[in-house]
C-alpha positions in Angstrom: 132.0 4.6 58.0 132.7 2.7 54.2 134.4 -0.2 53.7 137.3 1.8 52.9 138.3 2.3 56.5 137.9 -1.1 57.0 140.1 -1.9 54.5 143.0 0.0 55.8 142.6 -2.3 59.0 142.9 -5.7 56.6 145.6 -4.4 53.8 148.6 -3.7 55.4 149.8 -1.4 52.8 147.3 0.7 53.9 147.4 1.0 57.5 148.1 4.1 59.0 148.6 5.9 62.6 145.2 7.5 61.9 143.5 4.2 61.1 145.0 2.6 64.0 144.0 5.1 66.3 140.3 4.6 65.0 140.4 1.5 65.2 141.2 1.1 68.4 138.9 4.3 69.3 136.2 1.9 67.9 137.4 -0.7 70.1 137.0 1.5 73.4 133.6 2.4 72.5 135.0 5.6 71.7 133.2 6.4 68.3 129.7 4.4 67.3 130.6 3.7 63.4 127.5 3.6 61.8 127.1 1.6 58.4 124.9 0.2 55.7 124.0 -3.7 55.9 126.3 -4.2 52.9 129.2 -3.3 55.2 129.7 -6.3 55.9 129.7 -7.8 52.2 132.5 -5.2 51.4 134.8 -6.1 54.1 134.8 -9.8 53.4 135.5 -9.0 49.6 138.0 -6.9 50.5 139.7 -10.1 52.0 138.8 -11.5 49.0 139.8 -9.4 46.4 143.3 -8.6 48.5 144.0 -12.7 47.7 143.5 -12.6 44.7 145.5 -9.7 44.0 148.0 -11.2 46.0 148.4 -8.3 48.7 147.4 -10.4 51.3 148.5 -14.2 51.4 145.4 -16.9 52.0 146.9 -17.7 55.0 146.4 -14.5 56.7 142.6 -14.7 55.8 141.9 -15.9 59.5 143.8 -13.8 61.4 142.3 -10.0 59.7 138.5 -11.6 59.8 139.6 -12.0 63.9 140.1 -8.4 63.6 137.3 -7.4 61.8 135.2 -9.5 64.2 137.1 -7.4 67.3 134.8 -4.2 65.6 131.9 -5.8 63.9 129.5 -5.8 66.6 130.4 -2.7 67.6 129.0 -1.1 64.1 125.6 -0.6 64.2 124.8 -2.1 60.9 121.5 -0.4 59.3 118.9 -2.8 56.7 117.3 -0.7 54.4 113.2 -0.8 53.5 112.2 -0.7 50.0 111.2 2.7 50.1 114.9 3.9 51.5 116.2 2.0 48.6 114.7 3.8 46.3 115.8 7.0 48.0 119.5 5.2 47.8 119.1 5.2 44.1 118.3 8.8 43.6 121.3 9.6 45.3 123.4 6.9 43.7 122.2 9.2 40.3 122.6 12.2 41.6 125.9 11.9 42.4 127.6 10.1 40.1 128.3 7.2 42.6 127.8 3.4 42.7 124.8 2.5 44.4 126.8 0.8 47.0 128.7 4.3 47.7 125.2 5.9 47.2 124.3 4.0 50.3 126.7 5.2 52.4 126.0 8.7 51.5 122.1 8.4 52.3 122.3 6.8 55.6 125.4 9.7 56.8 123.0 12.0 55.8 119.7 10.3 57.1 121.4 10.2 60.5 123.0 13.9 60.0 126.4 11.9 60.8 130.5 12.5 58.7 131.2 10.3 56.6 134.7 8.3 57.4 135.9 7.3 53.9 138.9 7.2 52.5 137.2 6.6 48.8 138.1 9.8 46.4 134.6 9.0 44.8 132.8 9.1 48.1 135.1 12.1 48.9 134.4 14.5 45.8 130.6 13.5 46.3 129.5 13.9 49.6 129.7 17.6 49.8 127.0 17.8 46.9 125.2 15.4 48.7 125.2 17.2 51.9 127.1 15.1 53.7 130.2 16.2 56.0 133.6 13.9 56.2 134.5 12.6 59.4 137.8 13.6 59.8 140.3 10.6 61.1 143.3 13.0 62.0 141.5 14.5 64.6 141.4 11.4 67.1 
């Protein structure tokens, strides 16, 4: 699972039935999301970029990291060793992604997991990259 899931939990412009019914599937114990360490980093910029754009007021800041803390320790977060990073970076080239996106990409297809993304970059790469796309309509 990318950041861009998550994000659709913090913006609420881009909340949907799907993503609510994820997120609560998450929740339940339901589904195991699976990420890259930097996870974490993207969600809380997320928050910090929706501030600044001003689609999210500073106030609101506590009350969506509550609900990203509801899921966080129920995504089993995944540190990379040097060697994997390099591997990251081959795919980030490949690809045509960032190496952020790159990550998420490697570790879907490391643990011969979908991808849930809602990132069109992500989207238009993984199937050259091997990687399947978790499908959120189906839950």
């Amino acid at each position: 699972m990318d950041a861009s899931v998550t994000a659709a939990w913090l913006l609420p412009d881009m909340a949907s039935e799907h993503t609510r019914k994820l997120y609560a599937a998450i929740r339940r114990d339901e589904v195991e999301p699976q990420a890259p360490n930097a996870w974490q980093w993207e969600c809380a910029n997320i928050l910090a970029n929706g501030v600044r754009s001003g689609r999210i007021p500073a106030s609101a800041v506590e009350g969506l990291w509550s609900v990203l803390d509801a899921i966080r320790h129920r995504v089993e977060l995944h540190e990379l060793a040097p060697a994997q990073h390099k591997a990251v970076l081959a795919v980030a080239i490949d690809a045509g992604v960032s190496l952020y996106d790159a990550g998420y990409l490697w570790l879907a297809k490391s643990l011969n997991l979908p991808l849930a993304t809602f990132d069109e970059h992500l989207i238009q790469a993984a199937p050259q990259a091997g990687v399947k796309l978790f499908d959120i309509s189906t839950l």
